[in-house]
ZARO-243424 format. One line per 4 residues: number of its first residue (from 1); for each residue x, y, z of C-alpha. Coordinates in steps of 0.1 Angstrom, whole numbers, padded with zeros to 4 digits. Layout:
BEGIN
NUM) X Y Z  ...
% end
This chain:
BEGIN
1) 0600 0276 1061  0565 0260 1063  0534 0282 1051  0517 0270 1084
5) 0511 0292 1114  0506 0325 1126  0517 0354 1102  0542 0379 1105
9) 0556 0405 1083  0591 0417 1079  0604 0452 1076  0634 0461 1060
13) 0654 0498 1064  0687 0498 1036  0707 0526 1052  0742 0546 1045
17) 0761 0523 1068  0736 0493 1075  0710 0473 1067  0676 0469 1097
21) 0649 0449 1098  0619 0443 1121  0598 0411 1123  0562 0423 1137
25) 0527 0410 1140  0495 0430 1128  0492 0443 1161  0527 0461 1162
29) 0542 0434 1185  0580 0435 1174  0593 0397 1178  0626 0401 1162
33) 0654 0424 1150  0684 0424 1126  0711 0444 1115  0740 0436 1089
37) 0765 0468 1083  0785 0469 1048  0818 0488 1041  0820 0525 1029
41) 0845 0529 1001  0868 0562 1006  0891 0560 0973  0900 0596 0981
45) 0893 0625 1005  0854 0632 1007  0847 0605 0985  0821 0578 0994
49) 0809 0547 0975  0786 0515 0985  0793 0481 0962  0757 0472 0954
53) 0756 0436 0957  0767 0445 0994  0731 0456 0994  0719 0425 0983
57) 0738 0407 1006  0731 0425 1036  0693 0424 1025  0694 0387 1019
61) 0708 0381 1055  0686 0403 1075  0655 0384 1061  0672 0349 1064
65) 0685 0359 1102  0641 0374 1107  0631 0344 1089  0646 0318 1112
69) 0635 0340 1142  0600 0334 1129  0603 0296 1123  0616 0297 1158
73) 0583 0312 1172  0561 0293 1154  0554 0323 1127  0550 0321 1089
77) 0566 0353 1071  0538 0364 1046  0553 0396 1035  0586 0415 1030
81) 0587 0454 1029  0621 0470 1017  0627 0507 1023  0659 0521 1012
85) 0681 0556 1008  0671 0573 0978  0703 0595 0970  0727 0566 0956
89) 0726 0557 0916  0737 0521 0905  0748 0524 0869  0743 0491 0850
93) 0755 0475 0820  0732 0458 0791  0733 0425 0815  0724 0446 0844
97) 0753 0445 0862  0767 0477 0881  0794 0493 0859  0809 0506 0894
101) 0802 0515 0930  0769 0537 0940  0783 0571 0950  0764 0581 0982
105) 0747 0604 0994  0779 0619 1018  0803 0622 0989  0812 0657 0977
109) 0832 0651 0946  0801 0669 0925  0804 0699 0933  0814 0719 0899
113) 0785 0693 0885  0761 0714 0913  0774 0746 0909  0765 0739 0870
117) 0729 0733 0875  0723 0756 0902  0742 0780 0876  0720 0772 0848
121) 0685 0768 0861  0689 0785 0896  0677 0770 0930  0642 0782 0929
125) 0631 0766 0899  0654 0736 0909  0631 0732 0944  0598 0741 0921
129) 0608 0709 0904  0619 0682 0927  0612 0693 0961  0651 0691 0971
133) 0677 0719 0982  0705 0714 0948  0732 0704 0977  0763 0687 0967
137) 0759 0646 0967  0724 0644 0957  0717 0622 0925  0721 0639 0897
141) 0750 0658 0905  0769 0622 0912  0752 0611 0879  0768 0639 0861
145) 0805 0635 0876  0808 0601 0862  0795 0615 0831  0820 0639 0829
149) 0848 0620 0846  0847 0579 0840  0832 0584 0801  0834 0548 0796
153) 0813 0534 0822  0788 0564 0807  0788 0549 0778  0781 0518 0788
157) 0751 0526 0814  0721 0509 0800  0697 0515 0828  0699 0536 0863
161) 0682 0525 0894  0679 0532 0931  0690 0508 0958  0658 0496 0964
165) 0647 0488 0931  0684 0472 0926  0682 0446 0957  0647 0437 0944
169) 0658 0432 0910  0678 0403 0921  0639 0386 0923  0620 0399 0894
173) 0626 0419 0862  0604 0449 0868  0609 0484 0855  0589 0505 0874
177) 0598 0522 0906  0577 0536 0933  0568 0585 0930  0590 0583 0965
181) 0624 0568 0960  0634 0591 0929  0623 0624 0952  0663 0632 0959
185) 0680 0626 0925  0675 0665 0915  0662 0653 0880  0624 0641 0891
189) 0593 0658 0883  0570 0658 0915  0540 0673 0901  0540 0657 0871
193) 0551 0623 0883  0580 0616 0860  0613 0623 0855  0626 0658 0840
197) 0636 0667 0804  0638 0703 0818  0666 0690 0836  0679 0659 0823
201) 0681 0675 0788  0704 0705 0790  0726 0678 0808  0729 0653 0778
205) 0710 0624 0796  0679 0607 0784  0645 0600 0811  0648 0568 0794
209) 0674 0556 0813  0651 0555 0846  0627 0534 0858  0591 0554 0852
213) 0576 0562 0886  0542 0541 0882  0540 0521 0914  0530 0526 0950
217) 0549 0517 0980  0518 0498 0997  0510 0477 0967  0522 0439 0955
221) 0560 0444 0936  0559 0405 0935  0561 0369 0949  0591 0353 0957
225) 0600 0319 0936  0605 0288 0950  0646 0292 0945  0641 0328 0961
229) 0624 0316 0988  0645 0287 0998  0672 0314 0994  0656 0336 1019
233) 0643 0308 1046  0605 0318 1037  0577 0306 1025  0569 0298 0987
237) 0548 0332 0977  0560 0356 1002  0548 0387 0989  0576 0414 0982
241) 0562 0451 0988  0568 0476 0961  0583 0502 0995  0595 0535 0993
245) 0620 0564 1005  0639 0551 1036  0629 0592 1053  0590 0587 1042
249) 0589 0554 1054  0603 0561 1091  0577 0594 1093  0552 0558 1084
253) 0568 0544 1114  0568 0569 1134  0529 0573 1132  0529 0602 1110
257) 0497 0596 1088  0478 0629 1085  0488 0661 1076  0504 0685 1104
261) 0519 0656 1120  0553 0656 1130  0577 0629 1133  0617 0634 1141
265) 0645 0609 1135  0676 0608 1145  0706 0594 1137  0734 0608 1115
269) 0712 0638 1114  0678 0650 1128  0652 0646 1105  0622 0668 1114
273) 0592 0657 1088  0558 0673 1088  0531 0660 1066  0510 0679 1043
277) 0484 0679 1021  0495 0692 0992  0525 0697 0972  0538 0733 0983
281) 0574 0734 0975  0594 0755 1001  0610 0778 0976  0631 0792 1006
285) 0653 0764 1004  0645 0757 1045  0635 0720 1035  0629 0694 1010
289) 0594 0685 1000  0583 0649 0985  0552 0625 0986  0546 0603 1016
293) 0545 0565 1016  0511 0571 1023  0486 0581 0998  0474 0616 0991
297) 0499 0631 1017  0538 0647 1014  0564 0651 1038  0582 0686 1048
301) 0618 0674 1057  0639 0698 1075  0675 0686 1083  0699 0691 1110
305) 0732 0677 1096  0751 0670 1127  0737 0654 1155  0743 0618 1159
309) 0777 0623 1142  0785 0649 1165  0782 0622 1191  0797 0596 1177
313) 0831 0612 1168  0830 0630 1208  0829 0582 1217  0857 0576 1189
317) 0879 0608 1197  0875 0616 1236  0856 0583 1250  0863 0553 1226
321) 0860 0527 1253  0822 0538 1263  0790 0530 1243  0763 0557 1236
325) 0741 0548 1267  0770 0549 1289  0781 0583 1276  0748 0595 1286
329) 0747 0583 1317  0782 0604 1322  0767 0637 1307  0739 0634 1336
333) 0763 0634 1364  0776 0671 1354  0750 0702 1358  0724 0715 1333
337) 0748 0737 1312  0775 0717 1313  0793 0744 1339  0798 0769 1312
341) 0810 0747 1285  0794 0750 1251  0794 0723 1219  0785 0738 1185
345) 0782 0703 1170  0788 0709 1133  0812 0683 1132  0800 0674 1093
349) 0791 0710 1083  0762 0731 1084  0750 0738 1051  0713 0726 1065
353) 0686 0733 1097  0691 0757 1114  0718 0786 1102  0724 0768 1068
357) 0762 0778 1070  0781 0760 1046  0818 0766 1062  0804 0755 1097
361) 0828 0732 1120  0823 0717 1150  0840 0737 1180  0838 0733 1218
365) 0838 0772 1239  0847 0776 1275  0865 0749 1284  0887 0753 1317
369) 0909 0728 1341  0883 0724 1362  0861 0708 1333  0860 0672 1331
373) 0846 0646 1306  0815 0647 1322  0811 0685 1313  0820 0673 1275
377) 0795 0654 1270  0767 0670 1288  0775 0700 1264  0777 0677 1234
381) 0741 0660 1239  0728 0697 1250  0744 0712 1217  0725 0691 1198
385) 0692 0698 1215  0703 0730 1219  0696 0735 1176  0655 0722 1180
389) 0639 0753 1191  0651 0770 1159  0645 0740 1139  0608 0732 1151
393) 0601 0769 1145  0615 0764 1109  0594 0734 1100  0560 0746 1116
397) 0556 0782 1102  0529 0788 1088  0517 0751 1086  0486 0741 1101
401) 0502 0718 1129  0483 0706 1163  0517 0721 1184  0505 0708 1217
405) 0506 0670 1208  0538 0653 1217  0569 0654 1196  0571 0616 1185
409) 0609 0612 1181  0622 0576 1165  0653 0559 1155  0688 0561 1177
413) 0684 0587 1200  0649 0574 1208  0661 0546 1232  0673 0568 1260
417) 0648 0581 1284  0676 0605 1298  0683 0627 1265  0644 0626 1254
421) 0643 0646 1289  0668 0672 1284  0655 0678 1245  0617 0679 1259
425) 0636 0708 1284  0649 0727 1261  0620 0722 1238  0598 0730 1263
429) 0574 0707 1248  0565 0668 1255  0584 0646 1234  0575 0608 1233
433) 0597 0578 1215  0580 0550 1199  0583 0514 1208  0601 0502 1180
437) 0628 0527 1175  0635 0513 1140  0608 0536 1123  0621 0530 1084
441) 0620 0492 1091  0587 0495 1108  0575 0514 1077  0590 0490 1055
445) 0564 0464 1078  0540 0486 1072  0538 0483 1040  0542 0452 1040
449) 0508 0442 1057  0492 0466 1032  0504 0447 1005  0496 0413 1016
453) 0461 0425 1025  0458 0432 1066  0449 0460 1059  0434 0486 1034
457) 0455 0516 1039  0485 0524 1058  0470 0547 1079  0450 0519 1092
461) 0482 0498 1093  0501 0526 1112  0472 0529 1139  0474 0491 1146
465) 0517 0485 1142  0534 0512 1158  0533 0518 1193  0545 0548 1212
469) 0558 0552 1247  0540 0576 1273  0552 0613 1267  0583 0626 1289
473) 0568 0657 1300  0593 0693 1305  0604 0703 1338  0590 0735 1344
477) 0620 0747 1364  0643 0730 1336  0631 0745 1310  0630 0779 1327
481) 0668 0774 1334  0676 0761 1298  0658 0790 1282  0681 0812 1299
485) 0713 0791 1291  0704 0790 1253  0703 0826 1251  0737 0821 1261
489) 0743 0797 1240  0733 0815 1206  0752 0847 1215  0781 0826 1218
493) 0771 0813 1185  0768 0846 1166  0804 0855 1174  0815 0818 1163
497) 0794 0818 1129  0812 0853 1117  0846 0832 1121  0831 0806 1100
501) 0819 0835 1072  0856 0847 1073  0871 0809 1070  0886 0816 1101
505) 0879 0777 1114
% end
C-alpha cells in the first residue's frame, strides 16, 4: 500500500469465536468492516480450546481484507489497534512455539484446580487481589490443570502469554504486556501492578514465566517491517498499538470515558461496565473490577451469562432457517408478555448477574396449544430483558452514576431498533446504541489514533470516533404494563430457582 493519502486507522476485536475489525477516520467515520471466525476445539464434554496461530491468521486477514478497503478509497492505514480476550493462556516452548491449544475461557475442566484455590486462599482475598470472581475457566485455574494433568508440556513451558501479546509477537520480540490484559488470569496483582507470588507460589509456578505488566494500551508496541507490512497490505511503519482487554476496550468504544459511566455489551453475555475512579474491589463477589484502557480509570463489570446464547440456541433449535433480525421481527407480531409464556434464559448457567445460581438451566413456563413461535420468541428476547432491572440495580449501588443519561448499549444486540425498545420498556430508562456496534474493534481504533499521535488521550479520541444513535425513549404505557408482567415473571422465577437448588432440572 502506498504511504500517500488520507489516514485511517484500524481496529481490531480477537473474540471467543471471531476475529472484528473496523477501518475509521479520526472523526469516527467507519469506512470498512471485517470478520474472520476460527474453529473451537471440543476434545471432550465441556472442554474448549483455540489453536493460536488461528489467531494469527485470522488477525492477519482482517487487516489484509481493511487494508485493501483502504487502498480502495484512497486511504493510507497509519495505525493498527489489537484488542483481544484476556482469559486464554498460550504455553510456549524455548523457540516460542505453543506447546498445545489455549484453553478458553468456556471450558470447565478446572474445576478441582478452582475449588483448590478458592479452598486455600478463600474468595475474598482472591477478589482483594485480582478484581475477578475465582469462577471455573479463568486463567490460572486452566494453567493449573495442565500443570497437574499434561506434566510434559509443563515442563516444557518457557514463557506464558495472552492472545494479544501472542498475535503481536509474530512482529516483534517484546516482553511486556499491557496492566489490562492479565486482569482475568486469577494470579495478577492489581494494586501493585504485577503478577502474584501470594498466589502463584503456593501453586508451584514462578511470576517469571509472564510477561511484566509495564505498558499502556494507548502507547507505540511497534512498527511493522517492511516483510510485515507487505504481509499485511500496509504501509512500511504502520504503527502497531500496545491495546488492551477486549471488555475495557468496548466500554472505550462505547464512549465510556469518565467515571459513573455506563456502557452494556452484548453478545454471548450482557456485559454491564461502570467506570470508576479508583480501585474498590467488590468483595461481594457481584462483579469483577480491573483498570480501563484509559488512564487513571477502572471498570465495574457485572455479567449476565446467558443472553445472546439464549437466543442463538432458540435460531439453531426451534427457528434454524431465520436469522437474528428476522426472529425479531417474529417476536413483535405476538403481544407484550408473550401471552403468558415465560423464558428463563439460562441456557449456559447462571453462576453470574443477577441470582448467581450455579445449577441454573434454561426453561420455558406456560406454554399451551394456542402458543405459537411467535409467542417463543417474544418471551425469549423479553427473558433476557426481563434480567436488567436487577442487573442495573446491582452494578449502580452505591456508585456515584448520572442514572438519567441514556443507557449506551453496543455490540450484537445493538443493531435492532425493535429489542433496544422493549429493553428501554422494561428498563424504564432511555437506552441508545452506538453507530459502530463493534465497540472492542472501535476501542482497538481508538487506541490506535492515540498511539500514532491524533490525539493525546483516549478520552479525547473517544469524543471525536465513536458516535451514538438518538436515544429510544420508554413507552410510558409499556413500561407501566411490563412492570406489572415482570412481577409475574420473578414469582414464577422463585418457584423455578428452588428446583434448581434441589437439582431438580
Amino acid at each position: 500500500m502506498s504511504a500517500s493519502g488520507e489516514a485511517a486507522v484500524i481496529g481490531v476485536d480477537l473474540g471467543t469465536s471471531s476475529t472484528k475489525g473496523v477501518l475509521m477516520t479520526a472523526d469516527g467515520r467507519s469506512l470498512g468492516e471485517a470478520r474472520a471466525e476460527y474453529r473451537m476445539h471440543s476434545p471432550h464434554s465441556g472442554w474448549n480450546e483455540n489453536d493460536p496461530d488461528d489467531w494469527r491468521a485470522a488477525f492477519r486477514e482482517v487487516v489484509s481484507r481493511l487494508a485493501a478497503e483502504a487502498s480502495a478509497q484512497g486511504l493510507r492505514v497509519a495505525g493498527i489497534g489489537l484488542v483481544a480476550q484476556r482469559d486464554p493462556f498460550v504455553l510456549l516452548d524455548a523457540d516460542g512455539r505453543p506447546l498445545r491449544r489455549a484453553i478458553s475461557w468456556t471450558d470447565q475442566r478446572a474445576r478441582v484446580q478452582t475449588r483448590r484455590m478458592r479452598e486455600r486462599h478463600g474468595d475474598a482475598r482472591l477478589l482483594e487481589i485480582t478484581g475477578a470472581r475465582p469462577i471455573v475457566g479463568l486463567g490460572l485455574g486452566n494453567l493449573l490443570w495442565t500443570k497437574d494433568e499434561e506434566p510434559d508440556v509443563w515442563a516444557a513451558t518457557r514463557r506464558v502469554v495472552s492472545p494479544k501479546d501472542y498475535v503481536l509477537g509474530a512482529f516483534g520480540s517484546r516482553t511486556e504486556t499491557d496492566l489490562t490484559t492479565p486482569t482475568r488470569a486469577l494470579a495478577f496483582d492489581i494494586a501493585a501492578g504485577e503478577w502474584s507470588d501470594e498466589l502463584l507460589g503456593p501453586e508451584g509456578v514462578s511470576a517469571s514465566l509472564f510477561d511484566s505488566a509495564t505498558l499502556r494500551p494507548w502507547e507505540e508496541w511497534g512498527q511493522l517491517s517492511a516483510r510485515d507490512a507487505e504481509l499485511l497490505g500496509v504501509p512500511t511503519g504502520t504503527v502497531l498499538a500496545v491495546g488492551g482487554s477486549d471488555d475495557q476496550a468496548a466500554t472505550l468504544g462505547g464512549g465510556a470515558v469518565a467515571p459513573g459511566e455506563i456502557c452494556l455489551g452484548t453478545g454471548t453475555c450482557s456485559d454491564w461496565r461502570l467506570v470508576l475512579q479508583q480501585y474498590t474491589p467488590d468483595l461481594s463477589g457481584i462483579g469483577d473490577t480491573s483498570p480501563h484502557v484509559a488512564p487513571g480509570t477502572f471498570v465495574r463489570e457485572v455479567t449476565i451469562d446467558s443472553a445472546g446464547s439464549a437466543l442463538r440456541w432458540f435460531r439453531n433449535t426451534i427457528v434454524p432457517e431465520l436469522g437474528y433480525p428476522e426472529i425479531v421481527d417474529l417476536a413483535m407480531t405476538a403481544p407484550r408478555g408473550s401471552a403468558g409464556v415465560r423464558f428463563y434464559p439460562f441456557v449456559d448457567g447462571g453462576q453470574r448477574a443477577p441470582y448467581y445460581l450455579d445449577e441454573a438451566s434454561g426453561v420455558f413456563f406456560g406454554i399451551t396449544s394456542h402458543h405459537g413461535r411467535e409467542h417463543l420468541a417474544r418471551a425469549v428476547i423479553e427473558g433476557i430483558a426481563f434480567l436488567y432491572p436487577r442487573t442495573w440495580e446491582l452494578l449502580v449501588g452505591g456508585q456515584d452514576v448520572e442514572t438519567a443519561a441514556p443507557l449506551t448499549i453496543v455490540d450484537g444486540e445493538a443493531g435492532s431498533a425493535s429489542w433496544n425498545a422493549v429493553k428501554a420498556d422494561i428498563l424504564d430508562h432511555p437506552i441508545r446504541a452506538t453507530e459502530v456496534t463493534e465497540a472492542a474493534a472501535v476501542g482497538g481504533a481508538v487506541l490506535a489514533a492515540v498511539a500514532i499521535g491524533w490525539f493525546s488521550t483516549p478520552a479525547a479520541a473517544a469524543a471525536s470516533m465513536v458516535r451514538t444513535l438518538p436515544a429510544v425513549e420508554p413507552d410510558a404505557v409499556a413500561a407501566a404494563e411490563y412492570a406489572g408482567i415482570r412481577e409475574d415473571y420473578l414469582a414464577t422465577f422463585d418457584t423455578i430457582a428452588e428446583a434448581f437448588t434441589k437439582g431438580e432440572h
